[in-house]
C-alpha positions as CSV (number, residue, x, y, z in Angstrom):
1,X,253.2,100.4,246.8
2,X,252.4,97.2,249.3
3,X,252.2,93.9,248.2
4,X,248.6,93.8,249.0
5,X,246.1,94.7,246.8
6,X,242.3,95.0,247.0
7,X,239.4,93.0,245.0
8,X,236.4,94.3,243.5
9,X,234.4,90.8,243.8
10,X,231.6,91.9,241.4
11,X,234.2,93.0,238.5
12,X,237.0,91.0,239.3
13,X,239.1,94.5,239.1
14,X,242.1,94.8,241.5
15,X,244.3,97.3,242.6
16,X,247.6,97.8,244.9
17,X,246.6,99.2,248.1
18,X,249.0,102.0,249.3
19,X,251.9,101.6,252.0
20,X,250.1,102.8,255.5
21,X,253.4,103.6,257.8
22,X,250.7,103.3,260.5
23,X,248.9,100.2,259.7
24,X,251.4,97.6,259.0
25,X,249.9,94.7,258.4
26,X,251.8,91.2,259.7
27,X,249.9,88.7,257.9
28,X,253.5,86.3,257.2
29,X,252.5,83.1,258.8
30,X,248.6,83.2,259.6
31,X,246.5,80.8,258.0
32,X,243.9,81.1,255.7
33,X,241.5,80.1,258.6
34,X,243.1,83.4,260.5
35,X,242.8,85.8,257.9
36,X,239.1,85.6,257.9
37,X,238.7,88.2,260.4
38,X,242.0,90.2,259.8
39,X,242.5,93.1,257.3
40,X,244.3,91.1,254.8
41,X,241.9,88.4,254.1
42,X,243.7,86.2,252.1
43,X,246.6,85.7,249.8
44,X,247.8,86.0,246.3
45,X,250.5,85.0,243.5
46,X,251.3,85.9,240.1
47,X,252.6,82.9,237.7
48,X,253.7,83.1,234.4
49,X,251.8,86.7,234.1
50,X,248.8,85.6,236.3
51,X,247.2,86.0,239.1
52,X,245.7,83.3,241.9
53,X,243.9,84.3,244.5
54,X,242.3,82.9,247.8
55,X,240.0,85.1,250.2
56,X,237.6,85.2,252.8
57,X,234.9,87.8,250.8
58,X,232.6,90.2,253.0
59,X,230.0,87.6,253.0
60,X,232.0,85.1,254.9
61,X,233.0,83.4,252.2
62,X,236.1,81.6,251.4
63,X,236.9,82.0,247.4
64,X,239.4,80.9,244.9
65,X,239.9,83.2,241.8
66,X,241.3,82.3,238.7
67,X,243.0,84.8,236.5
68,X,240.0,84.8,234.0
69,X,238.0,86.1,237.2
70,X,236.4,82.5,237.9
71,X,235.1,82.9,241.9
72,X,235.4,78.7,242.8
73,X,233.5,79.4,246.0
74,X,235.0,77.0,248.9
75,X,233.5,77.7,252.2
76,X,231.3,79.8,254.2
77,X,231.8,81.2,257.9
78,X,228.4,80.7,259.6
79,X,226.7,83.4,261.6
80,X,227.1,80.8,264.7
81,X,230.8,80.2,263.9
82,X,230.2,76.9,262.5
83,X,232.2,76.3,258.8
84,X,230.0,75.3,255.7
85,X,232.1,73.5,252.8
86,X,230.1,74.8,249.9
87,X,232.3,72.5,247.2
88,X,232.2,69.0,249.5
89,X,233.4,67.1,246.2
90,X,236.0,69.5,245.2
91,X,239.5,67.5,244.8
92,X,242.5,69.7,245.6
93,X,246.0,67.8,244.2
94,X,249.7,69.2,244.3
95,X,252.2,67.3,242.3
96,X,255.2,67.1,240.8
97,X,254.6,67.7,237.2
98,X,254.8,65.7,234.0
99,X,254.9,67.2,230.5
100,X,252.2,65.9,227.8
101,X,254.6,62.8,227.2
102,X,254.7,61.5,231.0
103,X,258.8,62.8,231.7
104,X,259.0,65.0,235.0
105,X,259.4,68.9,234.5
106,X,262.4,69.0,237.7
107,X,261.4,71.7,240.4
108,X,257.8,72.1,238.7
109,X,254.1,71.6,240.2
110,X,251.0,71.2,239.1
111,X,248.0,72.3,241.1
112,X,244.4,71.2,240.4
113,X,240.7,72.0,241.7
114,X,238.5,69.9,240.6
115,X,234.8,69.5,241.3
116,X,233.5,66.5,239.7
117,X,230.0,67.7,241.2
118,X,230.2,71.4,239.8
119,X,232.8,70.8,237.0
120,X,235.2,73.4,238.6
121,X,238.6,72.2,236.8
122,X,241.2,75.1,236.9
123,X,245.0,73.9,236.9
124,X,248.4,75.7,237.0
125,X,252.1,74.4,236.3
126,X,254.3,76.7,238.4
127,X,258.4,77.0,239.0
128,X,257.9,75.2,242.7
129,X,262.1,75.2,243.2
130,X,261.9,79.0,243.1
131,X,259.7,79.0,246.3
132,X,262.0,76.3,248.2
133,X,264.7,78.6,247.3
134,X,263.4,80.9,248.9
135,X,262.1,79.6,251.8
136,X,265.6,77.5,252.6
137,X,267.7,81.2,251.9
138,X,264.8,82.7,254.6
139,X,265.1,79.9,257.1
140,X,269.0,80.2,257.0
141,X,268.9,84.3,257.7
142,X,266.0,84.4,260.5
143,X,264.4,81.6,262.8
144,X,260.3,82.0,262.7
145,X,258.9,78.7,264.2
146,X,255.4,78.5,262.4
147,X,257.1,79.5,259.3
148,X,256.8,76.4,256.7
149,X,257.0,76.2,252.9
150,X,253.7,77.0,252.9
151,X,254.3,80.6,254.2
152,X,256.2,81.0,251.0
153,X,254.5,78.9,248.1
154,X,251.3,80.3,247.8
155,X,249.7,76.7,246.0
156,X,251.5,74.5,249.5
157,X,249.6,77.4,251.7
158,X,246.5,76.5,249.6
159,X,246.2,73.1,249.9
160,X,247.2,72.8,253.6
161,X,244.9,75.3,254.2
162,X,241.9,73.8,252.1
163,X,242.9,70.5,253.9
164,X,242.8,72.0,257.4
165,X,239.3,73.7,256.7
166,X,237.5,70.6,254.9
167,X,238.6,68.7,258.6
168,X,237.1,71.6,260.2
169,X,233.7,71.7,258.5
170,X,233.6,68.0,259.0
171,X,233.8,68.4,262.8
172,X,231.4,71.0,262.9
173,X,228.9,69.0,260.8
174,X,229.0,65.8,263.0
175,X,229.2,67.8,265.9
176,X,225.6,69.4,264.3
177,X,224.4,66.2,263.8
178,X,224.8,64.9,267.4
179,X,223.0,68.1,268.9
């Protein structure tokens, strides 16, 4: 089995999509803002026994999913090209973590949506060092130039790639404005 799996948006239900020796899929180092048109629309992880997901849907729409099956829904892919934020207030943060008393958990995150707006709140403490393990022990065996941490830690790809689209809609809604 592949390490891509397929979404039933309307039951939050997933499955492993087979291997498909004539399809190979090379999704590595696109970003999320690529993926919207490719095969493999998005990306996922599994921490601590569950799974995050972010994915372009069939209706053009850019979606975070929570393991309980909460669909945060992020942006939208106009018919015109131009990129809708549909969560403008929502706050994405990566940090190094602290436990309940303040001390620093060493080589651990914490990621956090939050929509003040919509109320949205869904956070996650993950093993970060694992990732940068990873990612140095790749970097020291091949030489990819686009490759960044963010290739590897799926919460990193996130947030640079909720970054890059919030800039995006931005332009495209002041470039709307001055039509």
């Amino acid at each position: 089995m592949s390490d891509f799996i397929e979404i039933d948006v309307a039951s939050g239900s997933w499955q492993p999509l087979p291997d498909d020796p004539d399809d190979a899929s090379v999704v590595g180092c696109a970003s999320i803002m690529q993926r919207a048109n490719a095969s493999v629309r998005g990306s996922y992880t599994v921490e601590n026994g569950r799974r995050y997901c972010l994915f372009w849907t069939d209706k053009h729409e850019l979606v975070f999913m929570t393991p309980d099956s909460h669909y945060i829904r992020l942006f939208r892919r106009e018919a015109n090209g131009a990129l809708t934020n549909l969560a403008p207030q929502l706050h994405v943060q990566l940090e190094p973590a602290t436990d309940g008393d303040g001390r620093d958990m060493p080589g651990m995150s914490r990621f956090t949506l939050h929509d003040p707006e919509g109320g949205s709140t869904h956070e996650v403490i993950y093993d970060a060092a694992a990732y940068v393990r990873q990612f140095g022990m790749a970097s020291m065996m091949s030489f990819i130039p686009d490759e960044d941490l963010g290739d590897w830690d799926f919460f990193v790809g996130a947030r640079q790639g909720l970054d890059e689209l919030k800039a995006l809609a931005h332009a495209d809604r002041v470039a709307g404005e001055h039509r």
